[in-house]
Backbone as CSV, one residue per row, in Angstrom:
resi,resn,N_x,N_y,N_z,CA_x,CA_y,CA_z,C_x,C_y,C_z
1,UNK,5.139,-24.431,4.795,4.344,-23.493,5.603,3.122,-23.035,4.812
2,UNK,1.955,-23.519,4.883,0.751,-22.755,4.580,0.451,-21.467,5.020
3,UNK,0.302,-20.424,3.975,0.336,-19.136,3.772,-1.097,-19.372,2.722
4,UNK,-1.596,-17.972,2.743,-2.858,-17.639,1.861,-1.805,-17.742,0.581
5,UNK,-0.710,-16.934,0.056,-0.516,-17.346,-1.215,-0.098,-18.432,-1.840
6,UNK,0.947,-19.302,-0.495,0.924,-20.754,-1.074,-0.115,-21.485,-1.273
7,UNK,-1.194,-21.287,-0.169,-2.354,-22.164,-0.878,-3.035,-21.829,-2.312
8,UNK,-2.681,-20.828,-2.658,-3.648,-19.688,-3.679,-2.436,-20.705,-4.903
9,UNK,-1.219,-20.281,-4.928,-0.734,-20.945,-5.888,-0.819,-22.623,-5.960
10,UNK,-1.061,-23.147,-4.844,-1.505,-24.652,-5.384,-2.572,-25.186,-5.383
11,UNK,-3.395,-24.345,-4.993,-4.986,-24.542,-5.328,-4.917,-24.281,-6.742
12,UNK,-4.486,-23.199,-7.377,-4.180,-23.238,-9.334,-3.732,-24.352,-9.927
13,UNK,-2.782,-24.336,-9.387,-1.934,-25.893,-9.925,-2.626,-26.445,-9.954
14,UNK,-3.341,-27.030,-8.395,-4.328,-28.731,-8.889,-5.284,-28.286,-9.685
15,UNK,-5.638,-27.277,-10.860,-6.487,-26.871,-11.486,-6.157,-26.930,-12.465
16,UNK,-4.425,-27.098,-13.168,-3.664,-27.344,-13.627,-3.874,-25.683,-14.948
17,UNK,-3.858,-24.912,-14.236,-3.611,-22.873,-14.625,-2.727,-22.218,-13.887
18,UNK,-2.490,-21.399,-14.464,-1.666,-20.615,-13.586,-2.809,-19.562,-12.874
19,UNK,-1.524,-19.233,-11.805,-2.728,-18.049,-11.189,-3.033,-16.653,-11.529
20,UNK,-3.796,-15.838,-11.496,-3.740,-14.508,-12.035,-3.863,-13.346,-10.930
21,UNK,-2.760,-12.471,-10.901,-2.552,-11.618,-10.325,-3.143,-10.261,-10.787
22,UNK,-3.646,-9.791,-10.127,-4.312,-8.181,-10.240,-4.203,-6.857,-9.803
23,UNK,-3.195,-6.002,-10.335,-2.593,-5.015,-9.525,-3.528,-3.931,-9.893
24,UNK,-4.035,-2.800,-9.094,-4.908,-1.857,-8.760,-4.331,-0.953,-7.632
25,UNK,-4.120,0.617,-7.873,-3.311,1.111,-6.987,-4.840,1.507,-5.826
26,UNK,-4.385,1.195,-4.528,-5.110,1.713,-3.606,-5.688,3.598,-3.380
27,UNK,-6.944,3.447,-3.191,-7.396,5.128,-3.378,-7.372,5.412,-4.874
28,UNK,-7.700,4.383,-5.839,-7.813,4.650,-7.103,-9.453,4.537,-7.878
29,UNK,-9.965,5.537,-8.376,-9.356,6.782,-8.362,-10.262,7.568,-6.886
30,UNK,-10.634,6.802,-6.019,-11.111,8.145,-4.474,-11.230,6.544,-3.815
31,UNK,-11.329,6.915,-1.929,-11.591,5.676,-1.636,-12.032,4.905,-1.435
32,UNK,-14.017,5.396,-1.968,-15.037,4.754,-1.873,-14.998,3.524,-3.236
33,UNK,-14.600,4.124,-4.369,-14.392,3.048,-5.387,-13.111,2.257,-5.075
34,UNK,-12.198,2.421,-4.941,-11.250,1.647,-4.925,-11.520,0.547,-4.230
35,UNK,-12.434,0.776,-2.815,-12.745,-0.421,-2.203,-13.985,-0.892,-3.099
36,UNK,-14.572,-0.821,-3.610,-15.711,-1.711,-4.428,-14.752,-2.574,-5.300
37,UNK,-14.026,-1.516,-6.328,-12.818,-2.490,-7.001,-12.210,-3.934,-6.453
38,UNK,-11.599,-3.053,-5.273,-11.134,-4.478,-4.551,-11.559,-5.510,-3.824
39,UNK,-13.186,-5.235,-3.703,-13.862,-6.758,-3.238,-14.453,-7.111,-4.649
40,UNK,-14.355,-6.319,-5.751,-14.781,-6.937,-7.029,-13.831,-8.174,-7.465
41,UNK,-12.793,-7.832,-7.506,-11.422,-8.551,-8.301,-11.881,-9.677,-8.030
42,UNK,-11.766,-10.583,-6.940,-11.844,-12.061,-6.527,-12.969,-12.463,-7.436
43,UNK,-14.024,-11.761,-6.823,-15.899,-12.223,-7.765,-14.900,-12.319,-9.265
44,UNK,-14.711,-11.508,-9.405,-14.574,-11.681,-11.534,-13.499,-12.330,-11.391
45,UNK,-12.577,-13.345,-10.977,-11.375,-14.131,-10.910,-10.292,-14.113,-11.051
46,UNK,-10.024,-12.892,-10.009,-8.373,-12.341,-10.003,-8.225,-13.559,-8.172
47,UNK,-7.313,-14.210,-8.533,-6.455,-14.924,-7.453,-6.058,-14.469,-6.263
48,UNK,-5.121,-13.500,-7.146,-4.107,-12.643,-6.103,-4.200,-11.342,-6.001
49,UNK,-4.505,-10.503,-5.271,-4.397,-8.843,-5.511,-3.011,-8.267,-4.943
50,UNK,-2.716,-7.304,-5.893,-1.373,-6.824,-6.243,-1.753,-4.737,-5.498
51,UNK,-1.584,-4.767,-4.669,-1.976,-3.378,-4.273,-1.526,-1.947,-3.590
52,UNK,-1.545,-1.731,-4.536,-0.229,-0.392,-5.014,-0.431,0.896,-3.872
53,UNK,0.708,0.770,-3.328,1.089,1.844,-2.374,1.125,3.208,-2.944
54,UNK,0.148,4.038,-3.214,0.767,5.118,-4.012,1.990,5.732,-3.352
55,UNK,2.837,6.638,-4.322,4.095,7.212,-3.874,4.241,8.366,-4.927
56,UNK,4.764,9.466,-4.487,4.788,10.879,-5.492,5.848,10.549,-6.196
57,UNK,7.168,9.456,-6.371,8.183,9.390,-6.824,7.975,8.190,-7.617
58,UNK,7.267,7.358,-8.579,7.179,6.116,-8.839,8.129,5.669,-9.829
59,UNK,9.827,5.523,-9.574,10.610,5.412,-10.817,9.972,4.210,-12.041
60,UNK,9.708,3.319,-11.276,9.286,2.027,-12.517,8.438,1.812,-12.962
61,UNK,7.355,2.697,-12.975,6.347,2.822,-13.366,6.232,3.739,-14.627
62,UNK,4.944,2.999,-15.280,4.373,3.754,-16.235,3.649,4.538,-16.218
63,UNK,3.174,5.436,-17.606,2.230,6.453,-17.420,1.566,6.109,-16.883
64,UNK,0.574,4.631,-16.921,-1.027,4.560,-16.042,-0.858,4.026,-15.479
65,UNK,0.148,3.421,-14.689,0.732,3.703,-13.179,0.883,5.150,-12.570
66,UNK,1.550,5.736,-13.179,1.872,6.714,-12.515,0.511,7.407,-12.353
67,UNK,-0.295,7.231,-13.145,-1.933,8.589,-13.109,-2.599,7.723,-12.273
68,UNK,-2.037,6.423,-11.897,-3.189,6.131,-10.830,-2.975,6.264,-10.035
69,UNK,-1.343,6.783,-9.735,-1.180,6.821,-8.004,-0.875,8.676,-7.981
70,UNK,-1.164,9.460,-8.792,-1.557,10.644,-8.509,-3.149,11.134,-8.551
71,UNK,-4.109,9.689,-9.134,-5.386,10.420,-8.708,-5.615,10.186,-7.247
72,UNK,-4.668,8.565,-7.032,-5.120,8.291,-5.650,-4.563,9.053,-4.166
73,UNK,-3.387,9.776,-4.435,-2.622,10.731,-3.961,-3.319,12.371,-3.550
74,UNK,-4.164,12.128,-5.095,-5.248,13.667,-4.695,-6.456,13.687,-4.425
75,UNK,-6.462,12.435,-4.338,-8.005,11.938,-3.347,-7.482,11.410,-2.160
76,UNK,-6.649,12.161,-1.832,-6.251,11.684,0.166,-5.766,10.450,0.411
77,UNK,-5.278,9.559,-0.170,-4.714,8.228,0.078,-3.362,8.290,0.493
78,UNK,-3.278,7.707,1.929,-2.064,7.385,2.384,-1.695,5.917,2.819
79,UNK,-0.618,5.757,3.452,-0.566,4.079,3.646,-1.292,3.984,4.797
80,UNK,-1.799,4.197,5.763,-2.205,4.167,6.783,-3.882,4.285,6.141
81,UNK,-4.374,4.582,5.461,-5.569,4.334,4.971,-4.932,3.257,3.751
82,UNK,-4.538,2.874,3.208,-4.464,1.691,2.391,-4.172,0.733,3.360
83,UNK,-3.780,0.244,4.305,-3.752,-0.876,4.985,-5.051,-0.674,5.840
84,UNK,-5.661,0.182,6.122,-7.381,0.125,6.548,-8.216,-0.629,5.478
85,UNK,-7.501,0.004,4.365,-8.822,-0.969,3.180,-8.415,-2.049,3.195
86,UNK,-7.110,-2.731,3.424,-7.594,-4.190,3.453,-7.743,-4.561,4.429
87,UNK,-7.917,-4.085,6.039,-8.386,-4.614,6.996,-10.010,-5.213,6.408
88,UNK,-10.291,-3.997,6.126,-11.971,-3.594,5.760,-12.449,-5.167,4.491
89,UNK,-11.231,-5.545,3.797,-11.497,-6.434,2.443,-11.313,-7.676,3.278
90,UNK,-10.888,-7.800,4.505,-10.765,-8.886,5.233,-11.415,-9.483,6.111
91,UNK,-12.454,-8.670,6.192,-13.975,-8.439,6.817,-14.503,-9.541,5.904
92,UNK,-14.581,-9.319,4.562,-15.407,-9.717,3.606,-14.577,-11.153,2.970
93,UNK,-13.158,-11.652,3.382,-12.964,-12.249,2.052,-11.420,-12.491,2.867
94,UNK,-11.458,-13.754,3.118,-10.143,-13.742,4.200,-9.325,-15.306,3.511
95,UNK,-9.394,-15.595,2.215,-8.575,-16.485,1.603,-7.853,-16.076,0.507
96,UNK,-8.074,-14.541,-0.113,-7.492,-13.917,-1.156,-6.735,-13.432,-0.889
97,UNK,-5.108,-13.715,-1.675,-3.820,-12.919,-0.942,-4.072,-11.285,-1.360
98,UNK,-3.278,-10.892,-0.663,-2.971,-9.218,-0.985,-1.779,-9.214,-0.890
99,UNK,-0.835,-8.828,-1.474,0.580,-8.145,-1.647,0.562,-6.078,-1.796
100,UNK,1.253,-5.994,-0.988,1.069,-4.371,-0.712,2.384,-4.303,-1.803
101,UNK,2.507,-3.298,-2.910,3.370,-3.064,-3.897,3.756,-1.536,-4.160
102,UNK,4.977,-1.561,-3.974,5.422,-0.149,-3.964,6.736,0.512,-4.051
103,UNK,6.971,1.093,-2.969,8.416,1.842,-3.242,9.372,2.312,-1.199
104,UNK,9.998,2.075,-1.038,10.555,1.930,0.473,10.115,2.849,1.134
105,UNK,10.057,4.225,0.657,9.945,5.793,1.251,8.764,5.778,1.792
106,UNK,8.068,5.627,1.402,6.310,5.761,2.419,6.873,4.920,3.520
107,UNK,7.140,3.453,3.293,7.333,2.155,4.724,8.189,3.545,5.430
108,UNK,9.302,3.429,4.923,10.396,4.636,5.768,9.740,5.328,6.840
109,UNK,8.744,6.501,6.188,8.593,7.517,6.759,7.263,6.675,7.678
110,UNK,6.682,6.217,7.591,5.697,5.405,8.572,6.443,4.723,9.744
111,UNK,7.529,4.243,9.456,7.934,3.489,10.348,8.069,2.182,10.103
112,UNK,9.331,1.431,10.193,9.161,0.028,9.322,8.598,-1.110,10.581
113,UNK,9.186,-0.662,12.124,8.095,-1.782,12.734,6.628,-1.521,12.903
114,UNK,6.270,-0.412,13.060,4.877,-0.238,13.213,4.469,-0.839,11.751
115,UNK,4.678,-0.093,10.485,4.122,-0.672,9.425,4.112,-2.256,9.264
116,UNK,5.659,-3.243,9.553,4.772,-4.270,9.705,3.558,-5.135,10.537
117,UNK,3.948,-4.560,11.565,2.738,-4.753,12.388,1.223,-4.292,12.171
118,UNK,0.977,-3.401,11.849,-0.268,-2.601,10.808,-0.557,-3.726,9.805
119,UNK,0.546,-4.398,9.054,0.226,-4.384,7.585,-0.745,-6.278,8.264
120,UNK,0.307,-6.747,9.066,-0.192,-8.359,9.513,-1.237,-7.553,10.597
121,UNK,-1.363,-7.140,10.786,-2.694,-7.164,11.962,-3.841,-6.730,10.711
122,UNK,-3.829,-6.435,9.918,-4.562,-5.824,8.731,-5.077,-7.431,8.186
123,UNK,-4.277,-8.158,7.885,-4.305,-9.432,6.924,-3.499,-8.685,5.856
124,UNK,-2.195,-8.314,5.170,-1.446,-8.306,3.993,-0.623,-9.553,4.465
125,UNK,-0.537,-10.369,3.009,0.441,-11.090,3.104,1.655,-11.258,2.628
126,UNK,2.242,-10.123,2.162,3.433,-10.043,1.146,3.595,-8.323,0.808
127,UNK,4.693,-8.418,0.485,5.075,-7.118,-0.163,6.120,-7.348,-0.757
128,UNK,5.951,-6.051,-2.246,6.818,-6.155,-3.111,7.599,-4.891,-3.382
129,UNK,8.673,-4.703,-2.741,9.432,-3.299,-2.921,10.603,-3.049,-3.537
130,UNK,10.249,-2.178,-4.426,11.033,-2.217,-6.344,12.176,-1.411,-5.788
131,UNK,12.379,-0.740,-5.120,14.298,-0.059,-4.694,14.887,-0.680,-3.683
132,UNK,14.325,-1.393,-3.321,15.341,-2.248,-2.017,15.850,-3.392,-2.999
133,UNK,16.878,-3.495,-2.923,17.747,-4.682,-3.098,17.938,-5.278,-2.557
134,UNK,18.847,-6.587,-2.685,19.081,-7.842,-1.992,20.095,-7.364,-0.369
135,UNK,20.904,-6.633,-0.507,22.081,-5.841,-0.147,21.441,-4.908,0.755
136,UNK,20.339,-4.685,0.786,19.921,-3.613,1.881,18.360,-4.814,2.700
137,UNK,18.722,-5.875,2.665,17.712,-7.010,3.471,17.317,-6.656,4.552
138,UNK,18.368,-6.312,5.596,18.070,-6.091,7.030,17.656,-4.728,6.906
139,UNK,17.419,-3.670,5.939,16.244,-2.490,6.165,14.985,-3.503,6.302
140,UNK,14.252,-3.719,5.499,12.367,-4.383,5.541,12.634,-5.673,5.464
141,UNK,13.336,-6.209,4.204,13.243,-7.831,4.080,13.415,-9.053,5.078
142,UNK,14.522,-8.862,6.081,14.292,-9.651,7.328,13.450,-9.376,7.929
143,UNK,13.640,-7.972,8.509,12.394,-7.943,9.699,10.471,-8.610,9.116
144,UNK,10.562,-8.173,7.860,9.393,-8.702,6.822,9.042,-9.717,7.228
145,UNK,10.050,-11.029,7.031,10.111,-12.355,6.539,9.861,-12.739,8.757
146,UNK,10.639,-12.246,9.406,10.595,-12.856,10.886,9.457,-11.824,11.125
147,UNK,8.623,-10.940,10.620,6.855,-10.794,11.374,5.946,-12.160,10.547
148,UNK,6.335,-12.441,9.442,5.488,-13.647,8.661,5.001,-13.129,7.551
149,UNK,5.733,-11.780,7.169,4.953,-11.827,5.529,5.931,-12.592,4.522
150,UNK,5.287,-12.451,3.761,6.055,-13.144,2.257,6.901,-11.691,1.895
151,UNK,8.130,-11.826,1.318,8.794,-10.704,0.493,9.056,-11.284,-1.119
152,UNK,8.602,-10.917,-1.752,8.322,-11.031,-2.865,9.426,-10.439,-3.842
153,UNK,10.337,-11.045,-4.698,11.405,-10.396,-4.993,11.270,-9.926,-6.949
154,UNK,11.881,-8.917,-7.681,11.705,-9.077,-8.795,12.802,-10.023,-9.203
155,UNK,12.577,-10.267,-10.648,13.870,-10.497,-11.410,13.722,-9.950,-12.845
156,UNK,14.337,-9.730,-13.471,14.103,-9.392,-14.291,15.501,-9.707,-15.973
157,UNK,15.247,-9.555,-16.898,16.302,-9.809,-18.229,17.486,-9.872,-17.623
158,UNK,18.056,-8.971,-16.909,19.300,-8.860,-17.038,19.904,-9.782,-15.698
159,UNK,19.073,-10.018,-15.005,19.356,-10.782,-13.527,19.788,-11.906,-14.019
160,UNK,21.019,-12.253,-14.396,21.640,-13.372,-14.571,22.348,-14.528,-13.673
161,UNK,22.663,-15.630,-13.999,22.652,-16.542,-13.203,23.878,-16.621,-12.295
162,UNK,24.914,-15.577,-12.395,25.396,-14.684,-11.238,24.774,-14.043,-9.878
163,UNK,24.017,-13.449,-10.889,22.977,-12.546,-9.688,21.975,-13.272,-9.369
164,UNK,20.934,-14.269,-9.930,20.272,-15.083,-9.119,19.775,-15.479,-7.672
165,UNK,21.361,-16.147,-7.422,21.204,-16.597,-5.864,21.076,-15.247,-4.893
166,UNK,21.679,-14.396,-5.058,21.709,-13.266,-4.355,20.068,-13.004,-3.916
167,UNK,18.947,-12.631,-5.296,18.149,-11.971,-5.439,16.983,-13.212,-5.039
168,UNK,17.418,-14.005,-4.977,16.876,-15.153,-4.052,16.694,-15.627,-2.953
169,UNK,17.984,-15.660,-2.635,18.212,-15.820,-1.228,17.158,-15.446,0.053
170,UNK,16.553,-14.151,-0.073,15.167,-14.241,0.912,14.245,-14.116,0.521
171,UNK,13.604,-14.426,-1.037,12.632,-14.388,-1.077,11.637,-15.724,-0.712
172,UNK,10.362,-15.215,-0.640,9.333,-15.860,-0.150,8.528,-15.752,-0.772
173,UNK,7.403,-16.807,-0.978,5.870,-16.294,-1.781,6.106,-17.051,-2.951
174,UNK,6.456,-15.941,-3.404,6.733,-16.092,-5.033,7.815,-15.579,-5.808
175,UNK,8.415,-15.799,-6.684,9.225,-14.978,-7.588,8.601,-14.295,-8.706
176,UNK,8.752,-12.786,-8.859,8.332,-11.971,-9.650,8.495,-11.144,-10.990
177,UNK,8.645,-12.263,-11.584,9.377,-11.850,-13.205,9.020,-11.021,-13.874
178,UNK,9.796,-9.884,-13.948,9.227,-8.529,-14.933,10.276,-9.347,-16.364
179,UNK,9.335,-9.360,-17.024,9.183,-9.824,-18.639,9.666,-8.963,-19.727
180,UNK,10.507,-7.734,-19.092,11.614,-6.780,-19.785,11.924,-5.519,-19.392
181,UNK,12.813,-5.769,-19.748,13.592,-3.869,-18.926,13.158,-2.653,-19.479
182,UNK,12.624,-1.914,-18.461,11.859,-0.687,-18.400,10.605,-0.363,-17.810
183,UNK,10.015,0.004,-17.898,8.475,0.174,-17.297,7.671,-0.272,-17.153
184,UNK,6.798,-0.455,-16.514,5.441,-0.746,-16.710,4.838,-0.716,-17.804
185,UNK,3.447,-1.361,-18.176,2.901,-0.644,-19.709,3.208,-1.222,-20.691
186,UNK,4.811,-1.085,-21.120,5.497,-1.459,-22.489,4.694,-3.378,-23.088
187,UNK,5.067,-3.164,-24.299,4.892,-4.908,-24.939,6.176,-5.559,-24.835
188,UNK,5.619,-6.737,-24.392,6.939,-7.960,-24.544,6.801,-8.323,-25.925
189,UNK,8.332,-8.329,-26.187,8.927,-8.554,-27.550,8.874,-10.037,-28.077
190,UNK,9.081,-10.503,-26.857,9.551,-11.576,-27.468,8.615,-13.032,-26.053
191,UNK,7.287,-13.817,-26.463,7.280,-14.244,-25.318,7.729,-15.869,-25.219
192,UNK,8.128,-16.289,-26.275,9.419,-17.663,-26.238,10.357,-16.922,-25.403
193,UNK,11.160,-15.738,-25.308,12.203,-15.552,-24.137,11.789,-15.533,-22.858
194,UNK,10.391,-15.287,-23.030,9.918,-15.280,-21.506,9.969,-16.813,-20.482
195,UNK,9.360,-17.524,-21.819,8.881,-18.969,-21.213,10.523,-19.688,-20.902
196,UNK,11.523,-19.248,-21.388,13.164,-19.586,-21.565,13.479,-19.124,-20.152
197,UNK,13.313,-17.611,-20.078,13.680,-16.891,-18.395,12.991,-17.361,-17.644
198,UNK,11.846,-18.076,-17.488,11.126,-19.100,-16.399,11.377,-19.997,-16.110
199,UNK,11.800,-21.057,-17.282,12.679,-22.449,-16.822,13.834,-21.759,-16.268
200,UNK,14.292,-21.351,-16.648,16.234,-20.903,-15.945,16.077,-20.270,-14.564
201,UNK,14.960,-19.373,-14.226,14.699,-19.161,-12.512,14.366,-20.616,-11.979
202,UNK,13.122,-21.000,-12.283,12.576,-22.341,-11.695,13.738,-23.350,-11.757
203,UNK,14.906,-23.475,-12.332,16.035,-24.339,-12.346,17.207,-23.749,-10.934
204,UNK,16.636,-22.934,-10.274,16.668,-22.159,-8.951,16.417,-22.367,-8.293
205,UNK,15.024,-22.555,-8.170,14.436,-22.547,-7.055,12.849,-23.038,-7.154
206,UNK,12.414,-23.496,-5.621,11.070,-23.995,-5.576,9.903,-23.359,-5.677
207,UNK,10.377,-22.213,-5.513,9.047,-21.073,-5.294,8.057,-21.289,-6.731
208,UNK,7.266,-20.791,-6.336,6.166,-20.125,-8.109,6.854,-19.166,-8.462
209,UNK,7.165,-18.923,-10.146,7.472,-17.664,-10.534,6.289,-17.545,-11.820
210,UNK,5.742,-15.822,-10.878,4.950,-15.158,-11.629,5.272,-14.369,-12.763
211,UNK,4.875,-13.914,-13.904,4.932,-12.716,-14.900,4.516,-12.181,-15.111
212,UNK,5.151,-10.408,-14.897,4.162,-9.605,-15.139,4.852,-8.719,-16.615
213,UNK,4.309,-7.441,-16.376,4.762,-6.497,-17.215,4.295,-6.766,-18.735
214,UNK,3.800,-5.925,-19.362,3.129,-6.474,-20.229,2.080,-7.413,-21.109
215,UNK,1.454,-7.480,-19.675,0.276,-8.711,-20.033,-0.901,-7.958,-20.385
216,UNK,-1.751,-7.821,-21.504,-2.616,-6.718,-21.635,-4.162,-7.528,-22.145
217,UNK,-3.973,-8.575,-22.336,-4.990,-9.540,-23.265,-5.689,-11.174,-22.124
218,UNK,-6.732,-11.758,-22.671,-6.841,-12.570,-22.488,-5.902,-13.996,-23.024
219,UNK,-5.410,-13.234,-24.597,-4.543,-13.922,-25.134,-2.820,-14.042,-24.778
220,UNK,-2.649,-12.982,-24.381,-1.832,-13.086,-23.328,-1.222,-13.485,-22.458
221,UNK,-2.653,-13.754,-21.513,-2.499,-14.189,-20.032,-1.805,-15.556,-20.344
222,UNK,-3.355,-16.046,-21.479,-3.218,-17.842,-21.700,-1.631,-18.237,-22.593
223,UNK,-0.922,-17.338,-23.451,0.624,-17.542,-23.609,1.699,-17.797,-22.625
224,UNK,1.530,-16.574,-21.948,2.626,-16.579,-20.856,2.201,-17.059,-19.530
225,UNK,1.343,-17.911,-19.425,0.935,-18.860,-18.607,1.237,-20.362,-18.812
226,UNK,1.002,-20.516,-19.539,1.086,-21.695,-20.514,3.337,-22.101,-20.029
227,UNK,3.531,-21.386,-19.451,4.992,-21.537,-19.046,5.393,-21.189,-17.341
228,UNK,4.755,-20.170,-16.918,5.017,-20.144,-15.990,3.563,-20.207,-14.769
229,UNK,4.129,-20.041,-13.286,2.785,-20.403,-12.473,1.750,-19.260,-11.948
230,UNK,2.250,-18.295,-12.719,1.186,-17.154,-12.606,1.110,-15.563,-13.536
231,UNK,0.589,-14.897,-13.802,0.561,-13.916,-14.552,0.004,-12.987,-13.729
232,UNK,0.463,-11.924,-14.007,0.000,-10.228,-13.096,-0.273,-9.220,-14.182
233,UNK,-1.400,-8.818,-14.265,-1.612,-7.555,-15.053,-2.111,-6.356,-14.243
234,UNK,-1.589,-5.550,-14.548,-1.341,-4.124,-14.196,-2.286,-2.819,-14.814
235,UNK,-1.053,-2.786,-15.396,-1.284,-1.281,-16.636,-2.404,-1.195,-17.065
236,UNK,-3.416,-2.196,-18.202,-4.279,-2.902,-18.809,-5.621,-2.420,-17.387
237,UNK,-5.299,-2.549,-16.020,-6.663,-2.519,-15.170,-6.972,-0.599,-14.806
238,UNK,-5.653,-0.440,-14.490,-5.146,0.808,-14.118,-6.040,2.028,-15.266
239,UNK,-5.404,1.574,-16.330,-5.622,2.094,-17.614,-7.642,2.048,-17.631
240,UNK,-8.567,1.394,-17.648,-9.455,0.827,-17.769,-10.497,1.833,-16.527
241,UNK,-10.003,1.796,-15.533,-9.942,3.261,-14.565,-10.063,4.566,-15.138
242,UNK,-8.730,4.610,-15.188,-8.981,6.071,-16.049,-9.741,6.069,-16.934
243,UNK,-9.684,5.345,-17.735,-10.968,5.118,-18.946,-12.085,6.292,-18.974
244,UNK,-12.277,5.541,-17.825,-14.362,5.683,-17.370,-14.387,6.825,-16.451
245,UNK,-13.554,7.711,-15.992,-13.488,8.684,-15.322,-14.120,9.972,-16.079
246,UNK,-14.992,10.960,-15.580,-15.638,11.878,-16.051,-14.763,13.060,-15.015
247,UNK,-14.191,13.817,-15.975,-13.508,15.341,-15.600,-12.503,14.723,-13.773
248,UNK,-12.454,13.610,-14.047,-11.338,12.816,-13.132,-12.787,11.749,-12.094
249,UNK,-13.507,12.066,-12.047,-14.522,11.432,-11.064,-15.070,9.997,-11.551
250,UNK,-15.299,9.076,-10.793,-15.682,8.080,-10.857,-16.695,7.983,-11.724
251,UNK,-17.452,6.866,-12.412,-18.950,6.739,-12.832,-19.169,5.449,-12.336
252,UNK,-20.437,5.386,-12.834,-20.932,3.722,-13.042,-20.789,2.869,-13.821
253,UNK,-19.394,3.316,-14.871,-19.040,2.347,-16.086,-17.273,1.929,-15.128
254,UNK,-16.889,2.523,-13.955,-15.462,2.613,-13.221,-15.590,1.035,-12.870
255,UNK,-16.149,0.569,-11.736,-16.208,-0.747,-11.106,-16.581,-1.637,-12.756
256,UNK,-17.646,-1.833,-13.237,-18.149,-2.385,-13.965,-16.926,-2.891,-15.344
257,UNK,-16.139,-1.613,-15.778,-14.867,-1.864,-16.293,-14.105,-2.596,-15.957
258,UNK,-13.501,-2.771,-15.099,-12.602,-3.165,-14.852,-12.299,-4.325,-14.503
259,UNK,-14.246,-4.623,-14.268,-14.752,-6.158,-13.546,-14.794,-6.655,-14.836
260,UNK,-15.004,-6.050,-15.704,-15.174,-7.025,-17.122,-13.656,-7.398,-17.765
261,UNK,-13.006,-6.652,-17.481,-11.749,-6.844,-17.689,-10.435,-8.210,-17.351
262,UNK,-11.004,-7.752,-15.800,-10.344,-9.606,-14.599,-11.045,-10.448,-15.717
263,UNK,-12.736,-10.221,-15.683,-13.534,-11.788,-16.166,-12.742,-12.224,-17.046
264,UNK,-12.304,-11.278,-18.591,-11.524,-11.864,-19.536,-10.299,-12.292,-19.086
265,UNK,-9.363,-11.958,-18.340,-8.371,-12.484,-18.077,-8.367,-13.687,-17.522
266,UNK,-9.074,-13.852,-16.399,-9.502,-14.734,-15.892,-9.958,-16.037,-17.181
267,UNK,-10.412,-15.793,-17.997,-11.059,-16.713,-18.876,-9.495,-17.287,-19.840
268,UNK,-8.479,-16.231,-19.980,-6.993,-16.268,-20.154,-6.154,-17.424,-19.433
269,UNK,-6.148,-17.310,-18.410,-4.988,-18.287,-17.912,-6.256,-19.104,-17.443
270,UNK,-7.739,-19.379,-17.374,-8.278,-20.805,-17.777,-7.673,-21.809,-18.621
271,UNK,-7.274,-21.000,-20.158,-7.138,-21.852,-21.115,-5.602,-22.168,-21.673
272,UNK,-4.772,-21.408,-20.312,-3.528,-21.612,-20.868,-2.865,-22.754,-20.864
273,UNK,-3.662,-23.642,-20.791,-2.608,-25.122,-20.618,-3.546,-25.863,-21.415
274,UNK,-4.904,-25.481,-21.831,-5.543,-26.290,-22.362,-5.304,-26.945,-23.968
């Protein structure tokens, strides 16, 4: 089935890179920048956009996670204006996936059929939601998968080849390898275990499996690429935001940051196979 992210991941492939994922929380930090941000990403060579539902409760998240979805929280951002901005990014730019990334309670309180319907009449093609489990599917993950988005599943260290099939079983898109237990932010220890936990999913299954969590470098990207079919950085863009913020307000170093930031990454999983 051709989907914007299956093509996105094998348009990389025949390029023979992995792809690079770009997470940026929506309404970050107000919602006039956030949308410049997010028709920036593609221009400076982010693949995939990764786009963060803010939520007042963010368990898995890190500090600059968490400060980006409380500036975007106190600059008026709700889901119902984050699925407007990517209507609005779809205006402009209708081959770049978007994955909406977050936490169940906002979908909840919105409504889970209206929200999927919002999210595909919008153009999102995926979502990734960190407290639903395999075991609670028929809350979002079926109904998800029968409107036509991708559900995007984690896995992570301890998801062993017990738990696997389970945490498999409906996903779509992609598989989403957090690269160690705990937060957002943190350094991977070790990234030979990473490239080890990628063959042993992919000995699973057909999908692409991406890695995130801890990717902070150009050098980076091009390591833990160099093994698996895509990389997601986060924290590292988030972080780069706040940066450039004056007494919390945007400047003219906000977009420009962060665009310089993708470019290097981008220049990262160029060279990871090279």
């Amino acid at each position: 089935m051709s989907t914007r992210i299956a093509d996105r991941f094998a348009a990389c492939a025949a390029e023979g890179r992995p792809a690079l994922g770009c997470f940026v929380m929506a309404g970050d930090p107000d919602f006039k920048t956030s949308t410049e941000i997010l028709a920036a990403l593609p221009k400076a060579g982010a693949d995939m956009i990764e786009f963060g539902m803010p939520f007042s409760d963010p368990m898995a998240d890190g500090v600059a996670v968490q400060a980006a979805g409380q500036r975007a929280l106190k600059a008026g951002m709700t889901l119902t204006r984050t699925i407007a901005m990517v209507a609005e990014f779809r205006k402009l730019d209708d081959v770049t996936p978007i994955v909406l990334m977050g936490y169940y309670n906002p979908i909840y309180s919105y409504g889970v059929d209206k929200f999927l319907a919002d999210a595909v009449a919008a153009g999102v093609d995926g979502l990734i939601v960190v407290d639903l489990p395999p075991e609670e599917d028929a809350e979002l993950c079926l109904p998800a998968l029968a409107a036509g988005l991708n559900f995007i599943r984690l896995t992570t260290p301890t998801t062993d080849d017990k738990r696997l099939p389970a945490v498999l079983a409906n996903t779509s898109g992609f598989v989403y390898y957090v690269s160690m237990t705990g937060i957002t932010g943190a350094a991977i220890k070790s990234r030979a275990a990473v490239g080890e936990a990628v063959k042993r999913i992919k000995a699973h299954t057909e999908l692409p499996v991406a890695v995130g969590f801890g990717i902070k470098t150009a050098d980076d990207a091009a390591t833990i690429g160099r093994d698996s079919d895509g990389v997601v950085v986060g924290s590292v863009l988030v972080s780069a935001i706040g940066d450039s913020l004056v007494d919390g307000k945007a400047t003219d170093k906000t977009v420009a940051s962060i665009r310089q930031r993708v470019v290097e990454l981008a220049e990262g999983v160029r060279r990871a196979r090279s």
